[in-house]
C-alpha positions as CSV (number, residue, x, y, z in Angstrom):
1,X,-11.0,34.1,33.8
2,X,-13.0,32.8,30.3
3,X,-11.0,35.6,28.6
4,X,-7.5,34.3,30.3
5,X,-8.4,30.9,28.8
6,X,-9.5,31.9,25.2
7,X,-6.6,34.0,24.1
8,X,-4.0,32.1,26.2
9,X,-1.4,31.2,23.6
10,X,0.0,27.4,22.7
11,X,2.7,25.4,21.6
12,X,2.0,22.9,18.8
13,X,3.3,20.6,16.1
14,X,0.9,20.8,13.0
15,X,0.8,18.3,10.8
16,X,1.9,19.0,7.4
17,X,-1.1,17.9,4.7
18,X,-3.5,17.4,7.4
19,X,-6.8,18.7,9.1
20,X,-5.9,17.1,12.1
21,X,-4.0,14.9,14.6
22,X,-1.8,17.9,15.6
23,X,0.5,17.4,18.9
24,X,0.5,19.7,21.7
25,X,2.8,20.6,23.6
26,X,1.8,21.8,26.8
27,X,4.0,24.0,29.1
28,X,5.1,21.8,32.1
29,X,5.0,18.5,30.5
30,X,7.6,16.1,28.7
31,X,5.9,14.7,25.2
32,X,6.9,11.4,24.0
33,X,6.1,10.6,20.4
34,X,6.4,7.1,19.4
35,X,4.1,4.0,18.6
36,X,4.2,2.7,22.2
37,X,1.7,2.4,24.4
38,X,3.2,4.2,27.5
39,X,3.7,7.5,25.8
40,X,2.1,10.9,25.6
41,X,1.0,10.4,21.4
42,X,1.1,7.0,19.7
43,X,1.5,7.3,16.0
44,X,1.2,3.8,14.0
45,X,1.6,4.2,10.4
46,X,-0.7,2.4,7.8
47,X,1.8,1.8,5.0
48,X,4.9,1.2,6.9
49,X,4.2,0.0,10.7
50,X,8.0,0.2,11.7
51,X,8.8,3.7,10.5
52,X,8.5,4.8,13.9
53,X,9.8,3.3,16.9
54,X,8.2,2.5,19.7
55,X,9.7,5.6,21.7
56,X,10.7,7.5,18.5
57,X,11.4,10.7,20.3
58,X,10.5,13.7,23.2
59,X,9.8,17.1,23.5
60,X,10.5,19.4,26.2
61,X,11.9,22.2,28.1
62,X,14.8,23.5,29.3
63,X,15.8,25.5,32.1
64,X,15.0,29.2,29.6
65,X,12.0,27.8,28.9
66,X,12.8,27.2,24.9
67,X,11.0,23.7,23.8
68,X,13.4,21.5,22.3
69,X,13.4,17.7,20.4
70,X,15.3,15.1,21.2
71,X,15.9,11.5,19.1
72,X,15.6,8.7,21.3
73,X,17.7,6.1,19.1
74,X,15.0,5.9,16.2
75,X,15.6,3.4,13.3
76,X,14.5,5.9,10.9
77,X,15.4,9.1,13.0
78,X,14.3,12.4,13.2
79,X,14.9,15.6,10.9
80,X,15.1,19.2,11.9
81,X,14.9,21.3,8.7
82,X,15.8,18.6,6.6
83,X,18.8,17.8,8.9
84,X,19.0,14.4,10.9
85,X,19.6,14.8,14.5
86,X,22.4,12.9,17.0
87,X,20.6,10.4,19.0
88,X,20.1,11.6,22.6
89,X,21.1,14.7,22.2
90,X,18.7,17.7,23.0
91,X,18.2,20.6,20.0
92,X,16.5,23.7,20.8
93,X,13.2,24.2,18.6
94,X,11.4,27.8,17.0
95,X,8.3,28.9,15.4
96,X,8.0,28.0,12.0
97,X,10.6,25.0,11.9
98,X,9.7,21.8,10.0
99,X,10.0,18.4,12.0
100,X,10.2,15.1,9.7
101,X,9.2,11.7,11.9
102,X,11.2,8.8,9.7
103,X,11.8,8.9,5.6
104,X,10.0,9.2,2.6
105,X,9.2,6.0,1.5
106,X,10.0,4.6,-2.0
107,X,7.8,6.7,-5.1
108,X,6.9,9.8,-2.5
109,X,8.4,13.2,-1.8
110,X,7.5,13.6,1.6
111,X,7.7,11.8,4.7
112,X,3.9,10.1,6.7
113,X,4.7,12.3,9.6
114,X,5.8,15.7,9.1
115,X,5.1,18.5,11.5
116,X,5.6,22.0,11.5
117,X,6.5,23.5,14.6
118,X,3.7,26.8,15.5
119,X,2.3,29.1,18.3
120,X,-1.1,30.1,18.1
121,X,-4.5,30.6,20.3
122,X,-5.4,27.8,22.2
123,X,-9.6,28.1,21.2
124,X,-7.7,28.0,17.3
125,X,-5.7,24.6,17.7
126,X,-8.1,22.9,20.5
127,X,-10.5,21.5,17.0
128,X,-7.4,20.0,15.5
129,X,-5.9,18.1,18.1
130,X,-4.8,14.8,18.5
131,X,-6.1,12.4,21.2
132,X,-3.7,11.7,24.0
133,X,-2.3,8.3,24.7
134,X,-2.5,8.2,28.4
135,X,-5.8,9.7,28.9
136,X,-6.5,6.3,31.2
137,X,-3.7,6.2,33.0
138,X,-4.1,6.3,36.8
139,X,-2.7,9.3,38.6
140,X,-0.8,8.8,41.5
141,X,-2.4,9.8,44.7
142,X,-1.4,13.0,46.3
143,X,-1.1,14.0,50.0
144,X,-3.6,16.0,51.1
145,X,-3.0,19.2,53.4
146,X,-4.7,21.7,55.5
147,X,-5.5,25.3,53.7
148,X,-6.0,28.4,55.8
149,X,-9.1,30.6,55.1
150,X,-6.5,33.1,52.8
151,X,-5.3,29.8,50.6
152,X,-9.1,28.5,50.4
153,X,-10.7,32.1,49.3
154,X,-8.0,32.3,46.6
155,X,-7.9,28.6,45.5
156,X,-12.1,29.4,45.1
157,X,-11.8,32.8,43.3
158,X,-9.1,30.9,40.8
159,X,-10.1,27.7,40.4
160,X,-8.8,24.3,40.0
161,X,-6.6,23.8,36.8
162,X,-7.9,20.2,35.2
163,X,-7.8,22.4,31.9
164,X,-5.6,19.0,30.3
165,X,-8.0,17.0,30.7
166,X,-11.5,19.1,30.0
167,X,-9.4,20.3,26.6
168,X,-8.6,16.0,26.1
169,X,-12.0,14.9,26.6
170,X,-12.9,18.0,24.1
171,X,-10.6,16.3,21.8
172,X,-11.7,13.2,21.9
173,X,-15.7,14.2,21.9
174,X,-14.1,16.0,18.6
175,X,-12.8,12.8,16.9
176,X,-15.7,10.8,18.1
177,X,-18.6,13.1,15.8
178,X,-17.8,11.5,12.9
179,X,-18.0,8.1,13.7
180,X,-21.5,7.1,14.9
181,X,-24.8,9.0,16.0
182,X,-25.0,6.5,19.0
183,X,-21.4,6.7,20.0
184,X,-21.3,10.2,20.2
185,X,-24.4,10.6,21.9
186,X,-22.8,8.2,24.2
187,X,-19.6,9.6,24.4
188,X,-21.4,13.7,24.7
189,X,-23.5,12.4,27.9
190,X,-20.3,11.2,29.3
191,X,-18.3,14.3,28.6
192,X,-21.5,16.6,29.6
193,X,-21.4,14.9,32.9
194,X,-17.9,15.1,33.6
195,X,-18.1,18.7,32.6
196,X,-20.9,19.8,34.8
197,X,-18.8,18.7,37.8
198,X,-15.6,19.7,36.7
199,X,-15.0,23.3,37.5
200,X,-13.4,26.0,34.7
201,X,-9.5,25.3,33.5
202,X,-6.6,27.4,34.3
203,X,-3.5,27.0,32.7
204,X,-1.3,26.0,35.7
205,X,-1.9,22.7,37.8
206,X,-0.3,23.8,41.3
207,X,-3.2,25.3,42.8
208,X,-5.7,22.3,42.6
209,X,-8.3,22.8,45.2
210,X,-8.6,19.1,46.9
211,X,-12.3,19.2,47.5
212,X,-12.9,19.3,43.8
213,X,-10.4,16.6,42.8
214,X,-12.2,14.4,45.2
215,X,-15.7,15.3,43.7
216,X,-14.2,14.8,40.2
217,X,-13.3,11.4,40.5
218,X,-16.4,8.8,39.3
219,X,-16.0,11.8,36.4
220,X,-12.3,10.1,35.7
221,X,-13.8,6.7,35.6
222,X,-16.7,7.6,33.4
223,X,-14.6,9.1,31.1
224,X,-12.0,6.0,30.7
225,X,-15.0,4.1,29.7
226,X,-15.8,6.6,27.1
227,X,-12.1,6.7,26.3
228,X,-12.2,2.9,26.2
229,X,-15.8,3.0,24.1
230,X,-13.7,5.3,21.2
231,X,-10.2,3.3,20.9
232,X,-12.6,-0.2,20.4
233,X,-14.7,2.0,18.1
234,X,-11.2,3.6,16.3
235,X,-10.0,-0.2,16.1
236,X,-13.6,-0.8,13.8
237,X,-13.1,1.8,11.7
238,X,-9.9,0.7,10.8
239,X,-10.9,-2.3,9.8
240,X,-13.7,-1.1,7.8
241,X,-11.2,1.1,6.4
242,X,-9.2,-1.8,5.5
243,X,-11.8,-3.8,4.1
244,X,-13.1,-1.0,1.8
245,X,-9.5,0.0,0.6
246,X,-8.9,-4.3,-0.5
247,X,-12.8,-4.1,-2.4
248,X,-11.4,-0.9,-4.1
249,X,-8.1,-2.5,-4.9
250,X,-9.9,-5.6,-5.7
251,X,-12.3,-3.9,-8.7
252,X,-9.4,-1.4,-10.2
253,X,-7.2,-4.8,-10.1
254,X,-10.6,-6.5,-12.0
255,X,-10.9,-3.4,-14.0
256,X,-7.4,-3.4,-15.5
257,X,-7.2,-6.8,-15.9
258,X,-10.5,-7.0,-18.2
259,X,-9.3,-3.6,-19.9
260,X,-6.2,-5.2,-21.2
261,X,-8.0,-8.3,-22.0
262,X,-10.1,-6.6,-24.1
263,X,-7.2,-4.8,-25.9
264,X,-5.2,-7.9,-26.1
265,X,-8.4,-9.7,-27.7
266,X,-8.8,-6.8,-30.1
267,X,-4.9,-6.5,-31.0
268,X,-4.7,-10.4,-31.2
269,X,-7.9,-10.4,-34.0
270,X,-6.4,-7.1,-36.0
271,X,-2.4,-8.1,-36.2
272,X,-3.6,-12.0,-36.6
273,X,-6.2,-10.5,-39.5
274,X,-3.6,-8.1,-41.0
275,X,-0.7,-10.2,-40.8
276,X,-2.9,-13.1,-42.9
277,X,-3.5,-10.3,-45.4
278,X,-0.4,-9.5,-45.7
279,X,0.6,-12.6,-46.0
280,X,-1.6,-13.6,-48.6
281,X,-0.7,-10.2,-50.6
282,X,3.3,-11.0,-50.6
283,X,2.1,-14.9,-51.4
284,X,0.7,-13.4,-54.5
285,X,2.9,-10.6,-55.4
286,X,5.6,-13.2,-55.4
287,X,4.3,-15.5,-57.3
288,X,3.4,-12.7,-59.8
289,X,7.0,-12.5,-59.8
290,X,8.0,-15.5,-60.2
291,X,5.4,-15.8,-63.3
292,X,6.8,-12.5,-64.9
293,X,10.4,-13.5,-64.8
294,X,9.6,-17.2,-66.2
295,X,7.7,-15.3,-68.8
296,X,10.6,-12.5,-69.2
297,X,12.6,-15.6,-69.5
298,X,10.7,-17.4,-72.5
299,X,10.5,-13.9,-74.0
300,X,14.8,-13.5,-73.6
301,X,14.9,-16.6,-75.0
302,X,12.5,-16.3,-78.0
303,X,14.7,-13.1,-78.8
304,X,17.7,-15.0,-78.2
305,X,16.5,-17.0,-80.7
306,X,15.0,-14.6,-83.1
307,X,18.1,-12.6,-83.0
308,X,20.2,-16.0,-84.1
309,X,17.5,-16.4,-86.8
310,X,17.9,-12.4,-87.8
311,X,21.4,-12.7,-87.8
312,X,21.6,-16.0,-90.1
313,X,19.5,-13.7,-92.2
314,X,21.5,-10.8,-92.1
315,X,24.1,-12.7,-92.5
316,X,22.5,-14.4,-95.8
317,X,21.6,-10.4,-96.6
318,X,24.9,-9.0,-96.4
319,X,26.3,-11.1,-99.1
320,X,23.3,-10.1,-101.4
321,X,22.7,-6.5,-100.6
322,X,26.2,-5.3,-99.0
323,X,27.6,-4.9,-95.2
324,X,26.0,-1.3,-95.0
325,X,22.4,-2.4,-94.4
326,X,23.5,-5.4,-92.5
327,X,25.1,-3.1,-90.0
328,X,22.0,-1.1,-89.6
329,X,19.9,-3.9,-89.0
330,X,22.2,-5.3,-86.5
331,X,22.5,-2.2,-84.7
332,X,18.5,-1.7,-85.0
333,X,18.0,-5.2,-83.0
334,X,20.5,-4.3,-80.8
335,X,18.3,-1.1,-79.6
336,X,15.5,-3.1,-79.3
337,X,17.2,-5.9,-76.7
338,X,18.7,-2.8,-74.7
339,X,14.8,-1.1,-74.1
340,X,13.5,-4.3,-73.4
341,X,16.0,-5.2,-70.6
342,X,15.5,-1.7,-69.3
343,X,12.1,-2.4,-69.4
344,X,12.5,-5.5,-66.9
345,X,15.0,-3.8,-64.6
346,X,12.5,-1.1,-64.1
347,X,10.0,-4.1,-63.4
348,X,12.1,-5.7,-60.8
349,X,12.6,-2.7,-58.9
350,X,8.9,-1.7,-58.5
351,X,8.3,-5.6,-57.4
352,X,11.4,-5.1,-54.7
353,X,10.0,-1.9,-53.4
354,X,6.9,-3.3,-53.1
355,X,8.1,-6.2,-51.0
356,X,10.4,-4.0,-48.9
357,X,6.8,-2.1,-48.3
358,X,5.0,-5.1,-47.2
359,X,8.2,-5.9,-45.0
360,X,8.0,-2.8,-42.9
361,X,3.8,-3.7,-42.4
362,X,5.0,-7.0,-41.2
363,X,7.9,-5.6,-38.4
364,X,5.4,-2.5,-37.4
365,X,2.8,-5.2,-36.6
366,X,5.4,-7.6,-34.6
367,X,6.3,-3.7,-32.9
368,X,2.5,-3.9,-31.7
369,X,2.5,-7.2,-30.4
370,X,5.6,-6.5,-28.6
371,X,3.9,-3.5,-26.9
372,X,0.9,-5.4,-25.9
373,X,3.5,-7.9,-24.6
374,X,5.0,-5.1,-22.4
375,X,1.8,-3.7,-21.3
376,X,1.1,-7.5,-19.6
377,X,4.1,-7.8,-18.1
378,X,3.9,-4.0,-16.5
379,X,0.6,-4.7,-15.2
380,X,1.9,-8.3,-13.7
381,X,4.4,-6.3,-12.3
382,X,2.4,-3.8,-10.0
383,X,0.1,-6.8,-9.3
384,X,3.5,-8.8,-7.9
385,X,4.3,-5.1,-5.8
386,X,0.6,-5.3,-4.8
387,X,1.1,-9.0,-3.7
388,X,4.8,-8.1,-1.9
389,X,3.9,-4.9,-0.4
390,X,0.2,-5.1,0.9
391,X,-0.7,-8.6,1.5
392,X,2.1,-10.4,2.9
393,X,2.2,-11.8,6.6
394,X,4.9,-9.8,8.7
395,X,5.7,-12.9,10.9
396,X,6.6,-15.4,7.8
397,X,7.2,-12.8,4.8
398,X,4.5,-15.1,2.6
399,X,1.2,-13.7,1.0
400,X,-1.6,-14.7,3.6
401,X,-3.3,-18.1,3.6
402,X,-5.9,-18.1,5.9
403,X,-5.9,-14.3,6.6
404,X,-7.2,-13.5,10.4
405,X,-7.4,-10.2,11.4
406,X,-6.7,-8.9,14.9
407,X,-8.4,-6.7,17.2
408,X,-5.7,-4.1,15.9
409,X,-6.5,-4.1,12.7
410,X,-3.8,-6.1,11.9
411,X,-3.2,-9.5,9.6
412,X,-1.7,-12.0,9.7
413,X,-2.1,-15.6,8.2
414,X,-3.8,-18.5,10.7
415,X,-1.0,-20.7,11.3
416,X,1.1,-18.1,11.9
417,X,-0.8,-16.0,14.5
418,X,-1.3,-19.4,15.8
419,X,2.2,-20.2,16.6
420,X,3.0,-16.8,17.5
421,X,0.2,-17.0,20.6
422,X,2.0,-20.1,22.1
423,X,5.0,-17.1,23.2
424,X,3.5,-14.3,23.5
425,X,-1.0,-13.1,23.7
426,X,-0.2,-9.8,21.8
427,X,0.7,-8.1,18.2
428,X,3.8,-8.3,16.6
429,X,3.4,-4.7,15.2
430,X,1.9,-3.6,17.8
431,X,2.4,-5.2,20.8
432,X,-1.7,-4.6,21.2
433,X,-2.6,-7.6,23.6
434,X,-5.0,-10.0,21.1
435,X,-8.4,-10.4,22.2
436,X,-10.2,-11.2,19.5
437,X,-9.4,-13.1,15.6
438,X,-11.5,-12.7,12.7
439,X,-11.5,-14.9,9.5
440,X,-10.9,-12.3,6.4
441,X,-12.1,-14.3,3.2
442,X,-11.8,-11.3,1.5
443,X,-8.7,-11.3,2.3
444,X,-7.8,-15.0,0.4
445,X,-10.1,-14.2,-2.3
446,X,-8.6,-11.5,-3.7
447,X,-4.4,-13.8,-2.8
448,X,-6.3,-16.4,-4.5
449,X,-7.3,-14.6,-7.8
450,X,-3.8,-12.7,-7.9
451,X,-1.6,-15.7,-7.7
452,X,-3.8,-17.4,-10.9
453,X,-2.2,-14.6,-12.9
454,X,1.4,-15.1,-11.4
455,X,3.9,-17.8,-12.9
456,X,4.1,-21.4,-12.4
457,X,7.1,-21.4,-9.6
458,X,4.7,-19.1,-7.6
459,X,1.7,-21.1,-7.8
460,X,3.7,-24.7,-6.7
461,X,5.9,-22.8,-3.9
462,X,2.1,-21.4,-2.5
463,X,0.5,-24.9,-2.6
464,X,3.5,-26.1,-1.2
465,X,3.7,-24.4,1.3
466,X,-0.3,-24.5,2.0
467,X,0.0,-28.4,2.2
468,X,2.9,-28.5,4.4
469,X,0.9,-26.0,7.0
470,X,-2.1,-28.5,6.8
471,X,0.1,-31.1,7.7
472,X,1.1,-30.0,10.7
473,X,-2.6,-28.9,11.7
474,X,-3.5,-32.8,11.1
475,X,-0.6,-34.1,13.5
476,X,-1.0,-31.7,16.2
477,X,-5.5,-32.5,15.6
478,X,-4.2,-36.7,15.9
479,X,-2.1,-35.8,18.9
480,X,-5.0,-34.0,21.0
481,X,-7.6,-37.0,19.5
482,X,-5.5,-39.9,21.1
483,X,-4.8,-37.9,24.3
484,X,-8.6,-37.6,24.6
485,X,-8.8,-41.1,23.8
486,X,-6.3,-42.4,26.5
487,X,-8.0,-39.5,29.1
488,X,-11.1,-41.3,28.7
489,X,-10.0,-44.8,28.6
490,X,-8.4,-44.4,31.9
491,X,-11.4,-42.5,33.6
492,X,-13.3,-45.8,31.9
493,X,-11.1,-48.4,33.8
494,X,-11.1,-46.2,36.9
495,X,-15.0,-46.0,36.8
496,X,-15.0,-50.2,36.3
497,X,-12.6,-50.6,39.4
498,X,-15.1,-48.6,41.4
499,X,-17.9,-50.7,40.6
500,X,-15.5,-54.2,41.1
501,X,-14.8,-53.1,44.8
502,X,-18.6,-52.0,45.2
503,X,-20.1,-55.5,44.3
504,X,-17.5,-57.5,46.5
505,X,-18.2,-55.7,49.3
């Protein structure tokens, strides 16, 4: 019979990029997949709670025995091979197909919950399986009946079937080993004494011997309180999770922020050091040009003058020594303006370059500053998405004041939770029933360092909004003050009456 069992072959949905949390589908049986409580495998994403509905869809068989899918109205629906399926309408499923819970959210490839659809040994895909949501539900009681000696010898030579739930406790005991030495060695003695009355699993559950259901049962009990032990032990993790994943989030965020501080401060000094420089050398080359060309000036009109003079003379010269030499002369001084205003041209292009030079220094260093401008902004922008995405409260769409977390791992501001438990005593996301509320300063600490970086409208619409909720704590604290006050006041006067009534009689 152990060799029956160990290469008996199973139906399963393994999970694409995972080691784990694989659903099976066992022969028989209808699986519902969905982040309800009353259904056969509860998935509850991390980064997007509603991507899956609360009954999201089901798997099972039909009369050939072929296992088949079917969406149960989903939000987000369901893909066969990269196909969405018709709501409520059955599609026949085979090895090797690719099943896609929900979309790919924004900035990833692939969806949170993709399975692919296999048939392998059942001793291969018992490690990797996911625990079973109704694991502590209560069965409903059978009638019993009257074997003969034939039915009781072959009922004892097969043996009871409870192989569903010695291969769930299995997987559980599996998920419980990493948690905590004490748990497990909790959880192991449970599951040891469960399985030392429990007899060997079949894969069929018609042929249940009643003798050993009844002996089987304080096992039942004993392993819902493990069962229970493990989902409040699953809810702690979480949260430590949680917690670890904000102090991560928190240091990168204090990381980057005093990274670009630092390159800010050290961009700031050099274009505020080089631009002075800069400054200082175009003050002074263009005052050198200003000197040069009031000089250049003087000198044109020295010539100007010299040449008048020259000319007077040649003038005086041509009568005495004939218009031949005069002419030469003339032209002579002539050739000597020409080079001499080449001469500044050729000046006053090599100052212009140079300025055109120290132009280009200046716009490549306002180019930096606008870079550094765009690097504060980008990282103000993921801090915003950081803000939006991961720490805002579901119930009023505001980044948490007063963060409390639930016993679900889930937050929510103070006020909000607050009013939300005058309806209804369970999660919004969850619909977990709320047992417990737990103050996460972490939680405001890191809001209230964020929001110091964000703008001004921000920062009033917060305090705002803070004040108005404190507000409303004070009138509703005054309202339960004065009816104590007018509770006791009247037990006073009662008490006073008493002791009036006493003394006259």
């Amino acid at each position: 019979m152990a060799a029956r069992g160990a290469s008996r072959l199973a139906w399963c949905l393994r999970r694409v990029g995972a080691s784990g949390e694989w659903l099976l589908l066992e022969a028989g049986t209808e699986v519902s997949v969905g982040r309800g409580l009353d259904l056969t495998y509860q998935l509850v994403s991390k980064t997007c709670p509603l991507m899956i509905s609360r009954k999201h869809c089901v798997f099972q068989q039909n009369a050939e025995g072929q296992w088949t899918v079917k969406d149960n109205k989903s939000l987000n629906g369901v893909w066969l091979n990269k196909q969405r399926l018709d709501p409520l309408k059955a599609y026949p499923i085979a090895e090797g197909d690719r099943i896609q819970l929900g979309v790919p959210l924004e900035n990833r490839e692939a969806a949170e919950y993709e399975y692919e659809v296999i048939k392998d040994e059942w001793e291969k895909i018992k490690p990797f399986l996911a625990q079973r949501n109704d694991l502590g539900k209560t069965k409903s009681p059978r009638t019993k009946r009257k074997y003969s000696v034939e039915e009781s010898e072959i009922s004892g030579s097969e043996g009871p079937s409870d192989s569903r739930c010695k291969r769930d406790r299995v997987s559980c005991d599996s998920e419980l080993a990493g948690k905590s030495r004490e748990r497990v060695e909790q959880a192991k003695q449970v599951t040891q004494k469960t399985d030392l009355k429990l007899p060997a699993p079949e894969p069929s559950e018609e042929h249940r011997d009643p003798v050993h259901s009844e002996k089987a049962l304080p096992a039942t009990h004993r392993d819902q309180k493990g069962s229970s032990l493990a989902q409040s032990w699953t809810g702690l993790e979480m949260l430590r999770k949680t917690l670890v994943d904000i102090m991560r989030l928190k240091v990168k965020l204090q990381e980057k922020q005093q990274e670009v501080q630092s390159v800010k401060q050290r961009r700031r000094k050099c274009a505020q050091k080089e631009i002075l420089a800069m400054e200082q050398e175009l003050q002074e080359l263009q005052d050198r040009l200003c000197l040069e060309q009031e000089q250049n000036q003087q000198h044109m009109e020295e010539l100007q003058k010299v040449f008048c003079k020259e000319q007077q003379k040649l003038e005086g010269v041509k009568w005495q020594h004939g218009e031949e030499n005069l002419e030469e002369q003339l032209a002579q001084v002539l050739q000597e303006h020409r080079a001499l205003m080449e001469e500044l041209s050729r000046s006053k292009k090599d100052f212009e370059e140079i300025i055109q030079a120290k132009n280009k220094e200046l716009e490549e260093t306002k180019e930096e500053k606008e870079k550094v401008r765009a690097q504060k902004e980008e990282v103000l922008n993921q801090m915003n998405d950081v803000l939006e995405n991961e720490l805002q409260c579901t119930i009023c769409s505001e980044h948490f004041i007063e963060a409390v977390t639930l016993n679900c791992a889930h937050s929510f501001c103070s006020y909000c939770i607050n009013e939300w438990t005058k309806r209804k005593v369970e999660c919004p996301i969850c619909r977990q029933e709320i047992q417990s509320k737990t103050r996460s300063l972490v939680l405001d600490n890191c809001i209230d360092r964020m929001v110091e970086k964000l703008d001004a409208e921000m920062k009033d619409r917060r305090l705002a909004l803070i004040r108005e909720r404190k507000e409303k704590w004070s009138v509703l604290a005054n309202l339960a003050t004065a009816n104590d006050n007018a509770v006791v006041a009247s037990i006073y006067s009662i008490l006073s009456m008493s002791s009036c009534d006493n003394e006259d009689s």
